[in-house]
C-alpha positions as CSV (number, residue, x, y, z in Angstrom):
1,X,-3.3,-21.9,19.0
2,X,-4.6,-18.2,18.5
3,X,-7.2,-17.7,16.4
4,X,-6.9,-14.7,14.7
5,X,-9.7,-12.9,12.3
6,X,-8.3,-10.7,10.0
7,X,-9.9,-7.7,8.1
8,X,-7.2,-6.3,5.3
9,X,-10.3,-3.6,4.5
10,X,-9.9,-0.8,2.1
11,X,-6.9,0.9,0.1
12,X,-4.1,0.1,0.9
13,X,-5.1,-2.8,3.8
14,X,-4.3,-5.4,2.3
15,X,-1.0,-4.8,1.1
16,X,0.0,-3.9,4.9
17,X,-2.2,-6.7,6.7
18,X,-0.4,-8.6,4.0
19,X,3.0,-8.0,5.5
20,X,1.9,-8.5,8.9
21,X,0.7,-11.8,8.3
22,X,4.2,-12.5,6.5
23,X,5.8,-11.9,10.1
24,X,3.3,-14.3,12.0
25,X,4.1,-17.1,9.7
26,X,7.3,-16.6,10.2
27,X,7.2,-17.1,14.1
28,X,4.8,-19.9,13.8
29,X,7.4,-21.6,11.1
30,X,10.1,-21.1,13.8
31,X,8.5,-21.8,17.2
32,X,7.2,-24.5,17.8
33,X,5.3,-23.2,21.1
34,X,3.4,-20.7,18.8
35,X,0.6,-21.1,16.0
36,X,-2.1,-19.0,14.6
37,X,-5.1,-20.0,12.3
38,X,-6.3,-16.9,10.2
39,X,-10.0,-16.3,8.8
40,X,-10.0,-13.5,6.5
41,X,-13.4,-11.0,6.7
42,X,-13.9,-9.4,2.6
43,X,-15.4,-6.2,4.9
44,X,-15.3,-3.2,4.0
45,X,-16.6,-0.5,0.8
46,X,-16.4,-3.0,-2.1
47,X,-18.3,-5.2,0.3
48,X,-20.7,-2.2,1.3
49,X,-21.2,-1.3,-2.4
50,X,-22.6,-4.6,-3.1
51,X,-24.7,-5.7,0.0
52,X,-25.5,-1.9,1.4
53,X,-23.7,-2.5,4.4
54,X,-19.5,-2.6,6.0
55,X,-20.4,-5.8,7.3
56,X,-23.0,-8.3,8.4
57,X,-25.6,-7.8,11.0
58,X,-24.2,-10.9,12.9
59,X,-20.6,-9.6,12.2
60,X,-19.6,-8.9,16.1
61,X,-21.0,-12.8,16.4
62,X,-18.9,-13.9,13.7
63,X,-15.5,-12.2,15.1
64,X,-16.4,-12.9,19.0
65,X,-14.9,-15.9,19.2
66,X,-11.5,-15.0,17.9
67,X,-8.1,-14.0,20.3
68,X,-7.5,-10.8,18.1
69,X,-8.2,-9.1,15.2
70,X,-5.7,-8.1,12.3
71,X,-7.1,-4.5,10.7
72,X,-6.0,-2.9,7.9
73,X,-7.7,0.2,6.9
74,X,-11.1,1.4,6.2
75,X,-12.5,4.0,3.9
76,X,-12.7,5.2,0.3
77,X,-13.4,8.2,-2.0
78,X,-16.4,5.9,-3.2
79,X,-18.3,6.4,0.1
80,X,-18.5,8.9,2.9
81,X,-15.8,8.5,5.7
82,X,-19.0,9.0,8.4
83,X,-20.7,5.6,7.3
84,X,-17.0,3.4,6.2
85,X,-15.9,4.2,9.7
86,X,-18.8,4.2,12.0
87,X,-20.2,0.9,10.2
88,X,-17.4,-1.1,10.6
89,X,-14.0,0.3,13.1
90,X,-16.8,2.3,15.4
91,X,-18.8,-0.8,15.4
92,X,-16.5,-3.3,16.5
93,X,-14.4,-1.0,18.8
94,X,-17.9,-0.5,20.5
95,X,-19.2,-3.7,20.5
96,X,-16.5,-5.7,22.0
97,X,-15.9,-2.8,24.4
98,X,-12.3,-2.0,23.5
99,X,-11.8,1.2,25.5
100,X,-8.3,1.3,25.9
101,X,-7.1,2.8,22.9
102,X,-2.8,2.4,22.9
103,X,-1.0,4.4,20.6
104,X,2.7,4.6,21.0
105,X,4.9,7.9,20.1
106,X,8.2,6.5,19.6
107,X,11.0,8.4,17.3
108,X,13.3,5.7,16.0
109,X,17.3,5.6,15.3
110,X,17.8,6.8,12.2
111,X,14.7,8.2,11.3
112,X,14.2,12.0,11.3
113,X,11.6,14.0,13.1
114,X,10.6,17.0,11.5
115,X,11.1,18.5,15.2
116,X,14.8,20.0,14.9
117,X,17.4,18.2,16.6
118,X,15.4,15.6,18.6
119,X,16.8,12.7,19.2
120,X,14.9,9.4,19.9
121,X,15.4,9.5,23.8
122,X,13.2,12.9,23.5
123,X,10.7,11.3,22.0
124,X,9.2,8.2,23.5
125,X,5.5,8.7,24.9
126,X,2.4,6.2,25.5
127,X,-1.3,7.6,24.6
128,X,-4.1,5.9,26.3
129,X,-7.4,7.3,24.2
130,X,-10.6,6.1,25.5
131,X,-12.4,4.2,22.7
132,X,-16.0,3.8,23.5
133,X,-17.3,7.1,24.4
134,X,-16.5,10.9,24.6
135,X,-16.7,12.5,21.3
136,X,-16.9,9.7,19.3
137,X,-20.2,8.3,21.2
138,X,-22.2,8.6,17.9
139,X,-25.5,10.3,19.4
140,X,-27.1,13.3,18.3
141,X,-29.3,14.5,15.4
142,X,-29.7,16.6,12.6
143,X,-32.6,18.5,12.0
144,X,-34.3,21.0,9.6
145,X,-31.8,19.8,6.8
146,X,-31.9,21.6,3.9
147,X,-33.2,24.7,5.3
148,X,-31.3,27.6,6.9
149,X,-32.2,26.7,10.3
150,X,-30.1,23.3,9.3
151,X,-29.1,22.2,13.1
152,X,-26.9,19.8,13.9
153,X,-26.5,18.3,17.2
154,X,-23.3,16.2,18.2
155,X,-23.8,14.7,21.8
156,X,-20.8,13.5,23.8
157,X,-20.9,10.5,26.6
158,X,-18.4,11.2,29.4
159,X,-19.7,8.1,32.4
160,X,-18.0,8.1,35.6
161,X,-18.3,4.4,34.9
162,X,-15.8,5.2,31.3
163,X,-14.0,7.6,32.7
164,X,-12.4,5.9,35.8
165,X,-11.7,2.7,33.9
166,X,-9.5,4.3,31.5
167,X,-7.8,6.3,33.8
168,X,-7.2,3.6,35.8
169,X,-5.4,1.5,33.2
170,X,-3.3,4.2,32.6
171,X,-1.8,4.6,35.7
172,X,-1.8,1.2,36.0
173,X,0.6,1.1,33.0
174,X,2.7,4.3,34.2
175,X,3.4,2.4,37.3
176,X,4.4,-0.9,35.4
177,X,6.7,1.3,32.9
178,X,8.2,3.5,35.2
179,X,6.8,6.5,33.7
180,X,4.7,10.0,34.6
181,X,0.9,9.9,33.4
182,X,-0.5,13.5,32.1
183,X,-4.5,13.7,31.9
184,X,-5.3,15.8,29.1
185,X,-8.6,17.6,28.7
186,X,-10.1,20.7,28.5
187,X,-12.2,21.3,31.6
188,X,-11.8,25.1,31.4
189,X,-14.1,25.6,28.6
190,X,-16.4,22.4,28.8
191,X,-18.1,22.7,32.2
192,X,-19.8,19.2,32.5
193,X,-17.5,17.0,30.3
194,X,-14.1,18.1,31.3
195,X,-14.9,18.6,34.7
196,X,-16.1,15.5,35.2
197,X,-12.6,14.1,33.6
198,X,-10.7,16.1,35.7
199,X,-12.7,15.1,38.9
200,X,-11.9,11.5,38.6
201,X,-8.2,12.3,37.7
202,X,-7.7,13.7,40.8
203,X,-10.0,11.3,42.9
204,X,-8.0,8.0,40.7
205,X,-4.6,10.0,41.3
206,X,-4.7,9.9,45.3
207,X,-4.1,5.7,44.9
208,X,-1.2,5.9,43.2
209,X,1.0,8.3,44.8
210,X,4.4,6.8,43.1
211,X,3.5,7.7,40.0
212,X,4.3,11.3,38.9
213,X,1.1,12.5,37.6
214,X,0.1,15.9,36.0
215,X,-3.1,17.4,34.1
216,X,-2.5,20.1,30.7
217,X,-5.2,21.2,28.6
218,X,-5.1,19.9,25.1
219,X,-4.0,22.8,23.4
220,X,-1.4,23.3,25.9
221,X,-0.2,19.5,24.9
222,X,0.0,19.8,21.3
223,X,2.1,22.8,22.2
224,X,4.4,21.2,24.2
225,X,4.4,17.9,21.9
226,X,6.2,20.1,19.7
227,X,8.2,22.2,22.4
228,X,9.2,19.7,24.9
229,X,8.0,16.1,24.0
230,X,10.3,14.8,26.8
231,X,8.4,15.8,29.1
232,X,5.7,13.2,28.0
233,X,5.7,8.9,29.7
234,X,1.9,8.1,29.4
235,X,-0.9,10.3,28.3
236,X,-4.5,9.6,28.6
237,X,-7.2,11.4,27.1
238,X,-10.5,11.6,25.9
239,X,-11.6,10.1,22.3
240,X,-11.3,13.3,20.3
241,X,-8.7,14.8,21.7
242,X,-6.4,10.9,22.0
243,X,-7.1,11.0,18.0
244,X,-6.4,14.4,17.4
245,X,-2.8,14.2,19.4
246,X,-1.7,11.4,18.4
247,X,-1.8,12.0,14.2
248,X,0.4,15.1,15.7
249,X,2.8,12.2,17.4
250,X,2.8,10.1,14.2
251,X,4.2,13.5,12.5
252,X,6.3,13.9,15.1
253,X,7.9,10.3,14.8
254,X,8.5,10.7,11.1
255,X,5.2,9.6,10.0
256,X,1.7,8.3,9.2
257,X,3.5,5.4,8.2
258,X,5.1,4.2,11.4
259,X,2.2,4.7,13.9
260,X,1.0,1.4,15.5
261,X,-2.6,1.2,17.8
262,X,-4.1,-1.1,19.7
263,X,-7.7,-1.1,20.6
264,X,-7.8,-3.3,23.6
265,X,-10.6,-5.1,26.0
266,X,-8.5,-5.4,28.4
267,X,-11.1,-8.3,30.4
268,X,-10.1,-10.6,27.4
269,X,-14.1,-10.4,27.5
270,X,-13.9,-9.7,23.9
271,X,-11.3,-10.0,21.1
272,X,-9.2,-7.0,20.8
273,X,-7.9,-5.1,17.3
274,X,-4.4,-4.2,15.9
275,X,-4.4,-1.4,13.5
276,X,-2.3,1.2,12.2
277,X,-3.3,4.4,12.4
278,X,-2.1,5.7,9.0
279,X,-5.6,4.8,7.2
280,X,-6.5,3.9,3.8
281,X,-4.4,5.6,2.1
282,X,-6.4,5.2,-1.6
283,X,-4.0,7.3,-3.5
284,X,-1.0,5.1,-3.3
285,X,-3.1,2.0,-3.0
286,X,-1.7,-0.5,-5.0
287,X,1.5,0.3,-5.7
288,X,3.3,-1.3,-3.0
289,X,5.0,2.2,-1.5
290,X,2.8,2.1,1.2
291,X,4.8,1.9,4.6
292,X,4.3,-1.5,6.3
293,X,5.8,-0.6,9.9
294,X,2.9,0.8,11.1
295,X,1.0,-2.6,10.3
296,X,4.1,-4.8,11.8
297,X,4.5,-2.5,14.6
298,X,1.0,-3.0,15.7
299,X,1.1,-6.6,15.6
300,X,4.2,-7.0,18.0
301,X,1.8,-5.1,20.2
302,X,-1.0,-7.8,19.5
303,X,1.9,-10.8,20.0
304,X,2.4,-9.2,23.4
305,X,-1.2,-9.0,24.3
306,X,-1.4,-12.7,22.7
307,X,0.8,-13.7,25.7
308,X,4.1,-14.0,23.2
309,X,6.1,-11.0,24.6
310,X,9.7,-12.1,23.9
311,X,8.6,-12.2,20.0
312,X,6.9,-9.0,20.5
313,X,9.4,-6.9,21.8
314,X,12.3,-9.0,19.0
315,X,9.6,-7.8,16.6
316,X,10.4,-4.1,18.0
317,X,13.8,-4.0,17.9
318,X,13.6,-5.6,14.1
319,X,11.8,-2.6,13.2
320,X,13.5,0.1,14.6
321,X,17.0,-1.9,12.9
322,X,15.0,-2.0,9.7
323,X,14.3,1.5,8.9
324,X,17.2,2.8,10.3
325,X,18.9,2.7,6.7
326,X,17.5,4.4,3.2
327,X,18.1,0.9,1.7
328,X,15.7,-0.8,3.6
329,X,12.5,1.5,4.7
330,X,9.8,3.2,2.3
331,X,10.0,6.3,0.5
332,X,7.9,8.6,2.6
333,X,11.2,7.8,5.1
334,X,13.4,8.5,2.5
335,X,13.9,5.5,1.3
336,X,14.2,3.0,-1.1
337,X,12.5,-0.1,-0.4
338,X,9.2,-1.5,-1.7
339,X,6.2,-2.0,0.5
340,X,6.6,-5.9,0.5
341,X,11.3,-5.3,0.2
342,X,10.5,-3.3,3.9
343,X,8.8,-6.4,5.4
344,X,11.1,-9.1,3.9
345,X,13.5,-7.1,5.5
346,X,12.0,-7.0,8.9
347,X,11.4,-10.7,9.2
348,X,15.4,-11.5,7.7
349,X,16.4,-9.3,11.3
350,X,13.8,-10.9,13.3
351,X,15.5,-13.9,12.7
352,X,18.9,-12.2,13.8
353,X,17.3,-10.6,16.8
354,X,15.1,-13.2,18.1
């Protein structure tokens, strides 16, 4: 049985998580050779605005001993984005050293990309971000604040060490999938940081000679996200610029909506999370438009990390079936469906596809 902790979170969380969990009891209903037990976590800003904090100071104990963990979103107008996030996603991405960072691009039959006349074989990529350092390493200091010398000072954590493992993966996963891998950084301008990135790229790159492999500057990859996404298998990058790129993918795909992740430890040391990427959301919180793919999406990537691949990638092809008609995906598709309509729907075709 696999435990799974879930955290539905803030806006419109639960109503996605809520969907998500509609799927998994589905496939434990139906297979006998799969079951999950759920704990649900109330963390998040209603929690924060009562006790002072996202979650407990034991929290990472609490959720340690679980297989994965179902997110939904975090943050809220009620409380700055810098403590919702950093108190609670930062901390447990972190903590349980989840530094792969998996974020498929994948345009789907019948959905439209805002990129004219792409089809969905032009658009099919894999972003590995780095999840534990880079940017996002959360040292630094502000000083003289309320002055006009006000300083801020945002320190970012490239290791060797953190580097090389991510990098690694990703051409481990270009291999398996038959794809190219392109690094992106931006060693050009940042002399220590993306130097050091490209160093290891090309040191990591001479093991893997099968694998097509390439380097691009950031802003040379958002331009040719939008140029030439074909040219794109995997991508790994940095923390910043792995967030920054792939919103631009979710656009690219159709939307906030769709865009699954997966913030893996790959060692199994600790639990690993299943998110989408789309956020919060708190201005259609509530009133069950939200899109739910992104949510179901990233839990066929947790059934395949889970060991239950046949019901991940059935889970995969129910989606892309699902919103591939007005009548049965979201409105910010186009559509017509409600949030919880678009997942009933997804589990009747999981039971045709599975």
């Amino acid at each position: 049985m696999d435990r799974i902790a879930v955290i539905p979170g803030d806006g419109v969380g639960p109503e996605v998580v809520a969907e998500s969990r509609k799927v998994l009891d589905f496939i434990s209903a139906c297979d006998p050779g799969v079951a999950f037990a759920f704990d649900e976590f109330p963390w998040g800003t209603d929690y924060y605005l009562k006790t002072g904090e996202m979650m407990p100071a034991d929290g990472l104990d609490q959720l340690s001993g679980y297989d994965a963990i179902l997110f939904g979103a975090v943050g809220s107008p009620r409380v700055a984005d810098h403590i919702t996030l950093r108190q609670l996603l930062f901390r447990i991405r972190q903590g349980f050293d989840q530094y792969v960072n998996l974020r498929p691009v994948r345009l789907l039959d019948g959905v439209r990309s805002p990129l004219a006349d792409r089809a969905s074989s032009d658009v099919d990529m894999i972003f590995v971000r780095e999840g534990t350092e880079g940017e996002y390493a959360g040292l630094g200091d502000r000083i003289y604040q309320g002055t006009d010398r006000d300083l801020a000072l945002q320190t970012a954590v490239f290791s060797r060490r953190g580097v090389e493992r991510v990098i690694r993966w990703s051409f481990d996963l270009a291999r398996q999938e038959g794809r190219s891998l392109t690094s992106v950084s931006k060693g050009n301008a940042l002399q220590y940081s993306g130097v050091l990135w490209d160093e290891v790229f090309a040191e990591v790159r001479t093991e893997y000679p099968d694998v097509e492999a390439g380097q691009l500057l950031v802003d040379a990859a958002a331009m040719f996200m939008v140029m030439d996404p074909g040219r794109f298998g995997v991508v790994v990058a940095s923390n910043l610029y792995g967030d920054i790129l792939t919103d631009l993918g979710a656009a690219i795909m159709g939307g906030m909506g769709l865009a699954p992740s997966a913030s893996l430890n790959p060692g199994c040391r600790f639990p690993s999370t299943f998110e989408p990427i789309h956020g919060s959301a708190p201005d259609i919180a509530g009133k069950s438009v939200c899109n739910p793919v992104g949510s179901i999406w990233s839990t066929a990537l947790m059934l395949e990390h889970l060991g239950h691949r046949a019901w991940g990638e059935a889970l995969q092809r129910a989606i892309g079936l699902a919103v591939a008609s007005p009548a049965t995906r979201t409105s910010d598709l186009g559509g017509f469906a409600s949030t919880r309509q678009a997942g009933d729907v997804i589990v009747e075709l999981l039971d045709r596809v599975r």
